[in-house]
C-alpha positions as CSV (number, residue, x, y, z in Angstrom):
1,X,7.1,6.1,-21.6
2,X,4.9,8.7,-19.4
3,X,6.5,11.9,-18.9
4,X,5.9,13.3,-15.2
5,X,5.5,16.8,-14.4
6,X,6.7,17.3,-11.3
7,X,4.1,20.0,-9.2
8,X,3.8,21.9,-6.0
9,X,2.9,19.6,-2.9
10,X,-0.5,18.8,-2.3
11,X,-1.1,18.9,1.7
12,X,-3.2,16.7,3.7
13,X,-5.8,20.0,3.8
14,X,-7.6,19.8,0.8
15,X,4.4,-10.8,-6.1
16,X,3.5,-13.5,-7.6
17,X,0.0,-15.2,-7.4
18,X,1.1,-18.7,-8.4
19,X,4.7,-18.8,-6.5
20,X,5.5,-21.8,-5.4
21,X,8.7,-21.5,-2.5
22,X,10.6,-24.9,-1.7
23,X,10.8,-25.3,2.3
24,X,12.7,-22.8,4.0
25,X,16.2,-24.2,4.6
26,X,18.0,-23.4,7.5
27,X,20.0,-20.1,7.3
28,X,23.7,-20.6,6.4
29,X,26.0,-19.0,9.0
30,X,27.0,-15.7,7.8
31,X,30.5,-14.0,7.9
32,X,31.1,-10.8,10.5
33,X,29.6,-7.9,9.2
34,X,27.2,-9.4,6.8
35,X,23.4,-9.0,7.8
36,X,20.2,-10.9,6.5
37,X,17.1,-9.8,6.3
38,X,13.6,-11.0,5.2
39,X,11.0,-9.3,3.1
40,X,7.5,-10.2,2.9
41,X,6.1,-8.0,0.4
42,X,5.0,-7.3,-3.1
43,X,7.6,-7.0,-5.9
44,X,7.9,-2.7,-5.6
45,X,8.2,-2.5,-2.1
46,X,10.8,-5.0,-2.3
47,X,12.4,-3.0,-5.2
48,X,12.1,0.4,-3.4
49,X,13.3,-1.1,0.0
50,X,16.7,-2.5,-1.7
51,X,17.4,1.0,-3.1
52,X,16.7,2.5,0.6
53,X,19.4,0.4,2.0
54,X,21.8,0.5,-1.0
55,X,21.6,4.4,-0.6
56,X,22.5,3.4,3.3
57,X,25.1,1.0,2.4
58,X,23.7,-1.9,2.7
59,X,25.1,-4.0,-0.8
60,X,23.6,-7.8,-1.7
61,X,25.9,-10.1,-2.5
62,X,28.7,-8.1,-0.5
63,X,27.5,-7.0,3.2
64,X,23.7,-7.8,3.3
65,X,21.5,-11.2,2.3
66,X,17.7,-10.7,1.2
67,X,15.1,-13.6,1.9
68,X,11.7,-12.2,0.0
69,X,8.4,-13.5,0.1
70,X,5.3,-12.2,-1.6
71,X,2.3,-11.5,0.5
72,X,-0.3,-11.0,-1.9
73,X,-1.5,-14.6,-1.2
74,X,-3.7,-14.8,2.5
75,X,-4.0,-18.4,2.1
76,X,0.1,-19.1,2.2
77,X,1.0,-15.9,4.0
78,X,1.4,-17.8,7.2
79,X,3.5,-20.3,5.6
80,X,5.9,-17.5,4.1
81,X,6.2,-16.0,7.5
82,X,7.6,-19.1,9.2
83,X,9.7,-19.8,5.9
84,X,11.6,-16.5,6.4
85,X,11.6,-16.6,10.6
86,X,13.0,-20.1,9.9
87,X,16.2,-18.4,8.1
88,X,16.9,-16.9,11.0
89,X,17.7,-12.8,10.0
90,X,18.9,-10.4,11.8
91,X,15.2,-8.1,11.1
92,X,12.2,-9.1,9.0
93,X,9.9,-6.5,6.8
94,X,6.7,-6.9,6.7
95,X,4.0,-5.2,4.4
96,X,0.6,-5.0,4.8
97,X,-1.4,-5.9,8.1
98,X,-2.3,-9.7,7.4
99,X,2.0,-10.2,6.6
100,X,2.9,-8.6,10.3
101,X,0.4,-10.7,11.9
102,X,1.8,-13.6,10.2
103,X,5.4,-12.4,11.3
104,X,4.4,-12.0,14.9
105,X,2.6,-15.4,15.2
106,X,5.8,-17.0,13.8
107,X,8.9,-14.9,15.9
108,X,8.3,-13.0,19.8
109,X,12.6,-12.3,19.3
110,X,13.2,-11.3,15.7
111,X,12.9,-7.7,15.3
112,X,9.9,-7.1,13.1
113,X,9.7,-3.7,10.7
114,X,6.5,-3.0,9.5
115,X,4.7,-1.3,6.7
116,X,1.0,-0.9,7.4
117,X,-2.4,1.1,7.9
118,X,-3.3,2.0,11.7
119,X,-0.9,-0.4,13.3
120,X,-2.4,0.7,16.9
121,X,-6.1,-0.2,15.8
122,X,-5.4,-3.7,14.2
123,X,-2.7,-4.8,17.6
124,X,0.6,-4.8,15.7
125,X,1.7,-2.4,18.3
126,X,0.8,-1.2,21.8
127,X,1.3,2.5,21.0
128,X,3.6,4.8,18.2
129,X,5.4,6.0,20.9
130,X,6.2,3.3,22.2
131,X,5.1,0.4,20.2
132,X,6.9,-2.2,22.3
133,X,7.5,-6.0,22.0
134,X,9.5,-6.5,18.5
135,X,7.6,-4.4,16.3
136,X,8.0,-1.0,14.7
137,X,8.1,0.8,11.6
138,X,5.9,2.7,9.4
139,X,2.1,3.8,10.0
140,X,0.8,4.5,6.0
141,X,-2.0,6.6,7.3
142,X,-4.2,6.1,4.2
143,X,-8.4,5.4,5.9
144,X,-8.2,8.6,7.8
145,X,-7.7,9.7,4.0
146,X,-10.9,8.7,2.3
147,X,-13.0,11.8,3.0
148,X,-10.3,13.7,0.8
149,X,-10.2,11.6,-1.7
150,X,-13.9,11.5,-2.6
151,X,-14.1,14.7,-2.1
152,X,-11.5,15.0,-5.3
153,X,-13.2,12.8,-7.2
154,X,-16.2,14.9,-6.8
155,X,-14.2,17.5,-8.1
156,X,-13.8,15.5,-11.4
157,X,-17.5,14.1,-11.7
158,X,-18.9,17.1,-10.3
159,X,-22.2,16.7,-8.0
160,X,-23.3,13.1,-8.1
161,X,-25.4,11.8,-5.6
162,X,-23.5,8.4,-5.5
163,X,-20.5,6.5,-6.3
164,X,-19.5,2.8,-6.4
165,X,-16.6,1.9,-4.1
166,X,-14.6,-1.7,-4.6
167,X,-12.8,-2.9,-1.5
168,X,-11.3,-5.8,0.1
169,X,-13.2,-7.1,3.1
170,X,-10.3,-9.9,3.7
171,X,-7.5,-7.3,4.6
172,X,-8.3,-6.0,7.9
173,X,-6.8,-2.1,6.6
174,X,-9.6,-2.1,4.0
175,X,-12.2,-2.6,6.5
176,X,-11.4,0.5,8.7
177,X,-10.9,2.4,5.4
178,X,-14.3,1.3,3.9
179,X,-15.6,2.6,7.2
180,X,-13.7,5.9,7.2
181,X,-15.5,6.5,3.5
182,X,-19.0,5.1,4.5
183,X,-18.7,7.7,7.4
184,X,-17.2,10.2,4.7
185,X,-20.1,9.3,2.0
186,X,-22.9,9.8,4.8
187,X,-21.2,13.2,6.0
188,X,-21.6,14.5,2.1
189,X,-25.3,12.7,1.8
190,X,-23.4,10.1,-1.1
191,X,-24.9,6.8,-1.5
192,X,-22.2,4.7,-1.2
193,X,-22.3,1.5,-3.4
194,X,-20.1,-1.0,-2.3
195,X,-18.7,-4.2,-4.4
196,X,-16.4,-6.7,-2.8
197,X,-13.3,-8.2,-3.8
198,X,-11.6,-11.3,-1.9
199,X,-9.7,-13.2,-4.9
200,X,-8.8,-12.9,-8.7
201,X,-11.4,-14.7,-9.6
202,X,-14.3,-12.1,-8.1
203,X,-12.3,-8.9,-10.0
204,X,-14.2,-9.5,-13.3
205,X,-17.5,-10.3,-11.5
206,X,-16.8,-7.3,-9.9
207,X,-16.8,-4.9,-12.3
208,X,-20.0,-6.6,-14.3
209,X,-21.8,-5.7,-10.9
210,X,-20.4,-1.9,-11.5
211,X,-21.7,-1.7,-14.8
212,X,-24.9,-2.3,-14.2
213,X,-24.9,0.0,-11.3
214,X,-23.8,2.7,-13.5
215,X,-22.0,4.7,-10.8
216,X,-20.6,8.1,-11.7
217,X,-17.1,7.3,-10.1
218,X,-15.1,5.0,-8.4
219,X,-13.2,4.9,-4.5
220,X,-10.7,1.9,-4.8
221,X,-9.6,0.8,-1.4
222,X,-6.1,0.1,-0.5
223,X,-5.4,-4.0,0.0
224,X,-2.3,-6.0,-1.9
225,X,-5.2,-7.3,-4.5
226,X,-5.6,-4.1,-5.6
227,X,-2.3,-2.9,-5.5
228,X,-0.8,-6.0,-7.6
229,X,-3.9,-5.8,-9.7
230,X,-4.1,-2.3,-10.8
231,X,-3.4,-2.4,-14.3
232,X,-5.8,-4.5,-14.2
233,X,-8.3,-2.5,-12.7
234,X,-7.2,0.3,-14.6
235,X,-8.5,-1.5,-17.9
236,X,-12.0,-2.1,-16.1
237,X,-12.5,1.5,-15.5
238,X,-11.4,2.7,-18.6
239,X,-13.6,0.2,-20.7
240,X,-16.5,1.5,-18.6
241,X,-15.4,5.3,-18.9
242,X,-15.7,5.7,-15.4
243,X,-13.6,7.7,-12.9
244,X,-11.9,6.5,-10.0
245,X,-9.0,7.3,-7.7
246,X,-6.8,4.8,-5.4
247,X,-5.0,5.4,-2.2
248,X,-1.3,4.9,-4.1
249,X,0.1,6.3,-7.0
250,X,0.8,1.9,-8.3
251,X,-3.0,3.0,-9.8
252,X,-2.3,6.0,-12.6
253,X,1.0,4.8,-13.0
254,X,-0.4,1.9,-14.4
255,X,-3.3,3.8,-16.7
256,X,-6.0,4.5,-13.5
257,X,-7.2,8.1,-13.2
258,X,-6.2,9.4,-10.0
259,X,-5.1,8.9,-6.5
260,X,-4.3,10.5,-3.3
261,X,-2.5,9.5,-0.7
262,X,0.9,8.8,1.5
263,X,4.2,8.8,-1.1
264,X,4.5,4.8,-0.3
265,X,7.9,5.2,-2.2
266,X,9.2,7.8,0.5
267,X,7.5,5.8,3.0
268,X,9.3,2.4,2.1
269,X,12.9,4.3,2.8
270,X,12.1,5.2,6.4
271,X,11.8,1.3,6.7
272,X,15.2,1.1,5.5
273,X,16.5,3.3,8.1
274,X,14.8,1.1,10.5
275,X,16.5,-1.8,9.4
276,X,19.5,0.5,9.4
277,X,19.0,1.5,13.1
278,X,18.4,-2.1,14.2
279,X,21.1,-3.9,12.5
280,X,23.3,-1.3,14.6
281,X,21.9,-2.1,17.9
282,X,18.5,-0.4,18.6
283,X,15.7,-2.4,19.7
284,X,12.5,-1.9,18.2
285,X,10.4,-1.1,21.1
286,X,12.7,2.0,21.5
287,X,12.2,2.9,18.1
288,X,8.7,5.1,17.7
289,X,6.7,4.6,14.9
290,X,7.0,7.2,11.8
291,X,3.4,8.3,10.6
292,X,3.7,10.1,7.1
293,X,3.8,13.8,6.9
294,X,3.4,14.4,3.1
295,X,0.7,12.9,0.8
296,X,0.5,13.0,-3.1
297,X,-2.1,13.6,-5.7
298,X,-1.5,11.8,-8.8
299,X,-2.7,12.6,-12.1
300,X,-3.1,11.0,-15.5
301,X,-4.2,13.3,-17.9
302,X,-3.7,10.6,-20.8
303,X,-6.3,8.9,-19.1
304,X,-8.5,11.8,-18.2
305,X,-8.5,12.4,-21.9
306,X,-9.9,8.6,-22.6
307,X,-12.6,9.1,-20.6
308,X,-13.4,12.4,-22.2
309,X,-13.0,14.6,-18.8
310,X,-11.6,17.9,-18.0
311,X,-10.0,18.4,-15.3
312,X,-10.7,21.8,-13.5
313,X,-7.5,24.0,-13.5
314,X,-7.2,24.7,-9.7
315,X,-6.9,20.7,-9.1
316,X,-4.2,20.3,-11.6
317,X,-2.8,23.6,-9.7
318,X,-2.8,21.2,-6.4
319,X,-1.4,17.7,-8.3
320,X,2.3,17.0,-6.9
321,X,3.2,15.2,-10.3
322,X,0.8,14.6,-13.8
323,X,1.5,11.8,-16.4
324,X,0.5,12.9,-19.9
C-alpha cells in the first residue's frame, strides 16, 4: 500500500461502463424523517459524498435512502437523469457538467446539487451569488488552473519547447480547460500538441498517436473518461516514460506522475452540507455557490523513480502529500 507523506499546503500562487439499470420504479413513500436522495456520479464521489453525510448524520438504511447512477456514460446519461427525477427525492447530486444538464432537462422543482467546472460559463447557474432556479453547489475551479500546472510539469521536464496534451472534446469542462492551456502554452511560446479522446475505444489509439509524437510531457484534462480511466492512463504514460500531471489526485493515486488541483475529496463534503442545508428547508437559489479555496499538488515519487526523473527539491518542498 502507498504511504503518504503528508506536506505543507501548496497555494493557488505557484461507474460502470457496461451498467445496465432496470426502469426507474416509482419511489416508495417514505416514513417522517427519512430523506432520499439521488446521485449521479462516479463510484468515489459517490463513496466520498456518503461519508460527508454520515459525518452529518445522515445514516442509509436508518434516516436517509440513496438512488445512484453513474455518469461516465454521455450516451445514457439523459436516461439516468429521468430514472432518478422519476424516484422522486427530496435533492439530486450531480457530477460533472453533461449529468447537471441532464438533471435540469429532467426536473425545474427538484433541488439540484451540483459538482462541476465554471457552472456560470456552461448555464448551470445564473450567477454564484445567486445562482437561482434549483441549482447550487460546488464550482471545482480546475481550467483557470492549467497555466500552473504546465508550468510544474516544466519544472520536471525542464525547458521543452512542446508537450502533448489529451483531452476530451465531448465534456463541455474540458473544452474551456483545453482553451485555458492553449492560451497558457502560447503565453510560455509551448507548442501545444493536442490528442482527443471521446470513448474507450479511442484511449489506445490515443496514446499510439503520442508515441510517435514523442512529446516531452503530458497535460491530461479533467472529464469523467479520464477520471474513471486513470489507472489506465497511468500504464500508457509509464510504458512510454513520459511525464504527465492531471487536474485530480484519482491520477497518482492510481500510478500517474503528478497532479495539481482542487482537493475534489474536500470539495465533495461541502456538497453534503448542501444536501444537509436543503433537506432542512433552504432553497437552493438562496444558497451561493462555494468555489474552492485550497488546491493540492500530488506526488508519486515511486513513479518518478520508473521514469527515471528527479524531482527538484524546492517542488517536493511545495507538494501537500507524496506517495512513495
Amino acid at each position: 500500500m502507498a504511504r503518504y507523506i503528508a506536506r505543507r499546503k501548496f497555494l493557488a500562487t505557484l461507474g460502470g461502463v457496461a451498467a445496465a439499470w432496470p426502469l426507474a420504479a416509482r419511489a416508495q413513500q417514505l416514513a417522517p424523517g427519512k430523506w432520499r436522495l439521488g446521485l449521479l456520479a462516479q463510484t468515489r464521489r459517490r463513496d466520498v459524498l456518503r461519508q460527508g453525510l454520515r459525518e452529518l448524520g445522515y445514516l442509509e438504511g436508518n434516516n436517509l435512502v440513496i438512488d445512484a447512477r453513474p455518469n461516465d456514460r454521455p450516451d445514457r446519461i439523459e436516461t439516468f437523469a429521468a430514472e432518478l427525477v422519476d424516484l422522486k427525492p427530496h435533492a439530486i447530486v450531480a457530477v460533472g457538467t453533461q449529468a447537471v444538464q441532464a438533471v435540469q432537462q429532467a426536473t425545474k422543482s427538484i433541488p439540484i446539487v451540483l459538482f462541476a467546472s465554471d457552472p456560470v460559463s456552461n448555464h448551470l447557474v445564473a450567477s454564484l451569488a445567486h445562482p437561482g432556479g434549483n441549482t447550487t453547489g460546488v464550482s471545482t475551479l480546475s481550467p483557470e488552473l492549467s497555466g500552473k500546472r504546465i508550468e510544474i510539469l516544466r519544472n520536471v521536464t525542464g525547458e521543452v519547447s512542446s508537450l502533448a496534451v489529451l483531452w476530451q472534446p465531448n465534456d463541455p469542462p474540458a473544452v474551456t480547460a483545453f482553451k485555458e492551456t492553449q492560451n497558457a502554452a502560447r503565453a510560455m511560446r509551448l507548442q501545444l500538441m493536442a490528442v482527443e479522446v471521446r470513448d474507450l475505444n479511442d484511449l489506445a489509439q490515443a496514446f499510439e498517436t503520442i508515441a510517435k509524437m514523442r512529446p516531452k510531457g503530458l497535460v491530461i484534462l479533467t472529464g469523467p473518461l479520464m477520471s474513471i480511466e486513470a489507472a489506465r492512463i497511468a500504464e500508457f504514460t509509464l510504458g512510454l516514460k513520459l511525464p504527465s500531471i492531471y487536474t485530480d489526485r484519482f491520477f497518482p493515486d492510481a500510478g500517474g506522475l503528478m497532479s495539481y488541483g482542487p482537493n475534489f475529496d474536500a470539495l465533495t463534503k461541502r456538497a453534503a452540507i448542501y444536501v444537509d442545508r436543503i433537506f432542512k428547508g433552504e432553497k437552493p437559489a438562496d444558497l451561493p455557490v462555494e468555489q474552492p479555496t485550497k488546491f493540492e499538488l500530488v506526488i508519486n515519487l515511486k513513479t518518478a523513480k520508473a521514469l527515471g526523473l528527479q524531482i527538484p527539491d524546492r517542488l517536493l518542498a511545495l507538494a501537500d502529500e507524496v506517495i512513495e
